[in-house]
N, C-alpha and C positions, 0 to 999 in steps of 0.2 A: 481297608482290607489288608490283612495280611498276608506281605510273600514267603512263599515258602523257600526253607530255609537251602539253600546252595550247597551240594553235596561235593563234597571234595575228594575224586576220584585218584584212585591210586597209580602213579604210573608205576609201570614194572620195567626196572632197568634189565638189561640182558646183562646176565656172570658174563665178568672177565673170561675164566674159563669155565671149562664144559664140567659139571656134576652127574657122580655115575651111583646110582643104588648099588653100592657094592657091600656083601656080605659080607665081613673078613674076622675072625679074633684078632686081638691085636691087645699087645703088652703095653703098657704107657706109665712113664715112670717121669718124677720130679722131684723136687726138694720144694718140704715143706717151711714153714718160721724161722723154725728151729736150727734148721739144716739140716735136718734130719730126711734120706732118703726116701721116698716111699714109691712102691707098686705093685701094681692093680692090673687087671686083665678086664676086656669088653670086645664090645664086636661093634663094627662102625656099621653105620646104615649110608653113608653120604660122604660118597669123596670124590675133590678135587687136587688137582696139584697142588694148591695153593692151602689146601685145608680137609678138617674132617670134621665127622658129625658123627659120636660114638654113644653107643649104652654101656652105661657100665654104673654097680651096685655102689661102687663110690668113687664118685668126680670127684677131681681135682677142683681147690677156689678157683674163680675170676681171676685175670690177671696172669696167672702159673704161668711161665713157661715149663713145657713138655718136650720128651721124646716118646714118639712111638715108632713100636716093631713088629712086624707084622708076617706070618708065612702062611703062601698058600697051595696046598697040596692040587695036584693034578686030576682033575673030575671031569672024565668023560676026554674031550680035546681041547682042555683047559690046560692051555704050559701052567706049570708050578712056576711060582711068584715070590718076590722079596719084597717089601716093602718099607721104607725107613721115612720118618717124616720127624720135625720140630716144628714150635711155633707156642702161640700163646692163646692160653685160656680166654675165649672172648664171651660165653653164653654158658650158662649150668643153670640146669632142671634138677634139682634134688632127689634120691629115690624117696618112691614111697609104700613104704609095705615090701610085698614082696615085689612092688616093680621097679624094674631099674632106672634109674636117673640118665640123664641126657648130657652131654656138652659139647662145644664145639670148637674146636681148635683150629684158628687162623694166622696170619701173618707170617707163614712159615714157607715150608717148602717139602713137597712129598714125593718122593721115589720110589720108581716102581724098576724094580728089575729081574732078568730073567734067574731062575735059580742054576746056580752052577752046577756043570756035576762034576764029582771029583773024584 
């Protein structure tokens, strides 16, 4: 008789740190082969200090190191926000059609700050 076959259950490790559905625009700029500068605008769906998870019509390769910059205007009793992050290209979803592609940028470090007034 045959056993059936042993299902190998996935543990789920707990984030280091905490992940926030955050809407944001967010500018994100790198140097491509070349060295030629390039940038692109997206909106993040997923961020941590430590990283983000952005749409945008055209990712950045695998690999990339990034910056992004990020500003968020006051909605409702939302303080207005800065937001500055690097790090490197670790995941990209390619767009397709009219939808936007995916990427996630890790190994970095993200800052949030309150906006100055001046």
């Amino acid at each position: 008789m045959r056993q059936p076959a042993q299902r190998k259950e996935a543990i789920l490790q707990p984030r280091k740190y905490n992940r926030y559905q955050l809407k944001v625009p967010v500018i994100f700029e790198w140097k491509d082969e070349d060295g030629t500068r390039r940038k692109q605008v997206g909106l993040t769906h997923d961020i941590s200090i430590s990283g983000a998870s952005v749409f945008a019509m055209t990712p950045p390769p695998v690999n990339t190191y990034i910056k992004l910059k990020a500003f968020r205007l006051p909605v409702g009793q939302t303080l207005a926000m800065r937001m500055f992050g690097k790090g490197q290209v670790v995941r990209v979803k390619p767009a397709r059609g009219s939808l936007p592609g995916d990427f996630a940028v890790a190994s970095g470090r993200i800052d949030f700050r309150k906006w100055a007034k001046d």
